[in-house]
N, C-alpha and C positions, 0 to 999 in steps of 0.2 A: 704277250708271249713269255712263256718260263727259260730258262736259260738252257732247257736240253734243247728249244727249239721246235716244241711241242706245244699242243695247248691245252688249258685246261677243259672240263665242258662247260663252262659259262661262256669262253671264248669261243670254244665253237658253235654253241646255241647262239651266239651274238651271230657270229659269221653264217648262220645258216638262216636267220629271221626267223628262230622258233624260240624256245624256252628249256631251260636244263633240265625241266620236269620232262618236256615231252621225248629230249635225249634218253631219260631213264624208262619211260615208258618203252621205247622202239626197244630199249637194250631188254627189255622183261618180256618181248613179243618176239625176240629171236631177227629182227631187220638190223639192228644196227650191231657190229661187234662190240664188245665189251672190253677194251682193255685193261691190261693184267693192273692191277691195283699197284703203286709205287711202295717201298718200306716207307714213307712219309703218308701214306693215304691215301695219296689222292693218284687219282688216274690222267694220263697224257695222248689226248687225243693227235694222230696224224693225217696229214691230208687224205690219206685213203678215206677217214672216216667222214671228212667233211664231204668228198664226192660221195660219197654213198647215200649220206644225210638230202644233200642238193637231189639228187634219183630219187629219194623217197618223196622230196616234195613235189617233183614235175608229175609223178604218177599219181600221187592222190589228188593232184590239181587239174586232171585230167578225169576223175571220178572214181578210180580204183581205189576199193577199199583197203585195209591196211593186210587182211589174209591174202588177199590177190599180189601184193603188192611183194609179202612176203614169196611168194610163189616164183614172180615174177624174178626180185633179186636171187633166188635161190635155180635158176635155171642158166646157164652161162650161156647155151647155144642162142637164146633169143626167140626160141619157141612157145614157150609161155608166153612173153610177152603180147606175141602175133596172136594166141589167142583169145588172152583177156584182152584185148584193144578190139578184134572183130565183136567179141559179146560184147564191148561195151560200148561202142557204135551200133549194133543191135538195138541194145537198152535205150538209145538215145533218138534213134528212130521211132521207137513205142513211145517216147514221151513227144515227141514231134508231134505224132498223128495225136496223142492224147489231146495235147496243146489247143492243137489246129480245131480239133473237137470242140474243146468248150471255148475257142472263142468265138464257132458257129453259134451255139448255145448262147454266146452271153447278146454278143450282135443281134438274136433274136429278141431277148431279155431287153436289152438298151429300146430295141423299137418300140415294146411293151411298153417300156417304161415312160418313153417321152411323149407317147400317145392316150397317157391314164390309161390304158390297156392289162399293166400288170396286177394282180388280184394285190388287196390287203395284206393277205397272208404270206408274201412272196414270193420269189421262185421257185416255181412246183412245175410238177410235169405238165405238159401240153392237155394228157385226158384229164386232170383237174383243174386246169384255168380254164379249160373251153365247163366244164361243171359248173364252176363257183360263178364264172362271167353270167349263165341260164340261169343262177340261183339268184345272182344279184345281193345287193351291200343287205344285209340287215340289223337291226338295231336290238336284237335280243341275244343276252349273254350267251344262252346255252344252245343256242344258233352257233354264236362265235363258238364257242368251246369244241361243239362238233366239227365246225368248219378246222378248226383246230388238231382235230384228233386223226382228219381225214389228211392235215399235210403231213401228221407223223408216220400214216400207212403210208402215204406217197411214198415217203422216204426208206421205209424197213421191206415194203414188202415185194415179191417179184416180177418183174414188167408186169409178166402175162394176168397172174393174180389182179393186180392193180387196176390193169384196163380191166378185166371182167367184172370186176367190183364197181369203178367207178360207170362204168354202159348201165350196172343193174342201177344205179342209182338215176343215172340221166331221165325216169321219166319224172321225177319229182320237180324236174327244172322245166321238161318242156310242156307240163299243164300248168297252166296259168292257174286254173283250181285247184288244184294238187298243192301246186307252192304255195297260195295263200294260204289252206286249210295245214298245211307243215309249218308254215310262219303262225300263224293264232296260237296251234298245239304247244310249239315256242314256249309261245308268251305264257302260257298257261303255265309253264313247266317252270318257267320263270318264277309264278308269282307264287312258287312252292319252295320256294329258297328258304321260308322262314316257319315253313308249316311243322307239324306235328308227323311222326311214321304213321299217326291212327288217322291223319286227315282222311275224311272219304272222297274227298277230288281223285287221290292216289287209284284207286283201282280204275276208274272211270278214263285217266286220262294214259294209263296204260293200254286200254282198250283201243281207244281214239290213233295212238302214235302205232301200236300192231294193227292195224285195219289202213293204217297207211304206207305202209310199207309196199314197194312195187312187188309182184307177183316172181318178175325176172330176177329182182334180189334176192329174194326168201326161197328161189330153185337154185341160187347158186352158193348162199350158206349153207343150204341143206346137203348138196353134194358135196361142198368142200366137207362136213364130218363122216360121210359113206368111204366105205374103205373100198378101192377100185377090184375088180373082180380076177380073179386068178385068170393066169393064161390057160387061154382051149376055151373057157367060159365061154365069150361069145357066141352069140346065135344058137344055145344050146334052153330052147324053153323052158324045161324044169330047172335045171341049174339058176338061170335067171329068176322065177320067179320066189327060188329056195333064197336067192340073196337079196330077194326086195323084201320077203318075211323078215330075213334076219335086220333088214332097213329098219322096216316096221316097232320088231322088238328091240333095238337098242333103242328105240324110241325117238328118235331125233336126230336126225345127221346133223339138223338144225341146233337141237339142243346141247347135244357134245360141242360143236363146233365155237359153241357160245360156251359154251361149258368149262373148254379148253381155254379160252379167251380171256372170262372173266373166273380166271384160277386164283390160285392165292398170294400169285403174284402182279402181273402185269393187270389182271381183272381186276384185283383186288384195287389197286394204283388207278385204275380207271374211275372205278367207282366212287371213289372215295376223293374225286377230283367233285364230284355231285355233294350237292345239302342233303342229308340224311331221309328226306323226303323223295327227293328227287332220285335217288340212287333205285330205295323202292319202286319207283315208275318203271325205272329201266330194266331193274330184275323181274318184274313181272311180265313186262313189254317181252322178255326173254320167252319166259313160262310163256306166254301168248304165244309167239311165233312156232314157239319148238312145238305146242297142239297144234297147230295152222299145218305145219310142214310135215308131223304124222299122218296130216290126212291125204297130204299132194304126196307122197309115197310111193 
């Protein structure tokens, strides 16, 4: 203590369990007053200030940010404070349920887990571990990579998309012919890791991997690039068939849609995750679908 009986702010930062920095901070956000600067420099803090400082830390230790907080001291009747404490009891509610959420989620995850149950790739949504568990473990890179690609949709794209993506893909897991003949295709794509862009495996096993594709998948690429039809359209014949034409001529709901995908960005980063050979498969595999899906039009 200085001899007026005051303290300085290193004394009151001690006294209040913070730091002289965060004292100058509060005083630059308008919570804490400023005292008038002394002819020697330095400023002398009074117990007001230290009560004040003490309120500032029950409230932010209570969750209220530093503008609420301001709000809060700058209200005398005690109104504010009643209502930053209701919203943030609110707030804390939502994070309860949130909580309580994913420890449903992980409890599920844990039984997965201690039963070998949960996929390689790990925690993915329910419509892609019941996928991948029908597809089963396989030993080809660009299997993995896909399997790969399919936990980055899990995670970016929206429920409803996701399920209907991964349904169209379900039949490839529940024919046992199907999956074998998509596992070979694999391996083949595999063993183009080191080939040449003029290999002629290249067009042949594009053919192969578009001729495999579910029927249910390549009807719901194709509409995801169709633009949905104006209101009133419905049930009106010609309208309808005036906007299966214009289907027709953009050529591709398929093809846009793929088109959009593998942009110059995120497609680009796709493709170029593939061997130079490999990539061609897949852009042709593209070209394939998008004729495929002009015809189912």
């Amino acid at each position: 203590m200085v001899s007026t009986g005051l303290m300085r702010i290193g004394e009151l930062a001690e006294l209040a369990g913070v730091t002289p920095r965060t004292v100058r901070h509060y005083h630059r956000l308008g919570l804490l007053p400023e005292p008038v600067r002394l002819a020697n420099g330095y400023r002398d803090y009074g117990l007001r200030h230290a009560m004040t400082l003490a309120r500032i830390r029950r409230l932010t230790a209570l969750g209220l940010g530093l503008a609420e907080v301001r709000d809060v001291l700058a209200d005398e009747s005690g109104r504010e404070l009643v209502e930053v404490l209701e919203e943030l009891d609110a707030d804390l509610e939502r994070q309860q349920t949130a909580i309580a959420v994913g420890r449903e989620r992980l409890a599920v995850l844990l039984e997965q887990a201690r039963a070998g149950l949960l996929p390689v790739e790990g925690p993915v949504s329910e419509e892609l571990a019941g996928l991948l568990r029908a597809l089963g473990p396989t030993e080809s890179p660009i299997a993995a990579k896909d399997r790969a690609h399919l936990v980055l949709f899990d995670a970016l794209l929206p429920e409803e998309e996701r399920t209907r993506i991964f349904a169209g893909l379900q039949p490839l897991a529940d024919d046992p012919g199907t999956a074998a003949r998509v596992e070979a295709l694999y391996r083949r794509l595999d063993a183009l890791a080191d080939a040449g862009t003029g290999d002629p495996r290249i067009e042949w096993l594009a053919r192969e991997l578009a001729d495999a594709m579910p029927d249910e998948m390549l009807r719901l690429l194709a509409e995801s690039g169709r633009e949905p039809p104006e209101e009133g359209e419905e049930g009106e014949e010609e309208e309808e068939r005036e906007e299966r034409g214009k289907g027709k001529e953009r050529a591709q709901g398929l093809g846009e849609s793929f088109a959009e995908f593998f942009g110059e960005s995120v497609g680009e980063a796709f493709l170029a995750d593939f061997a130079p050979a490999q990539a061609m498969v897949v852009r042709r595999m593209v070209q394939l679908l998008a004729e495929r899906a002009r015809g189912s039009l």
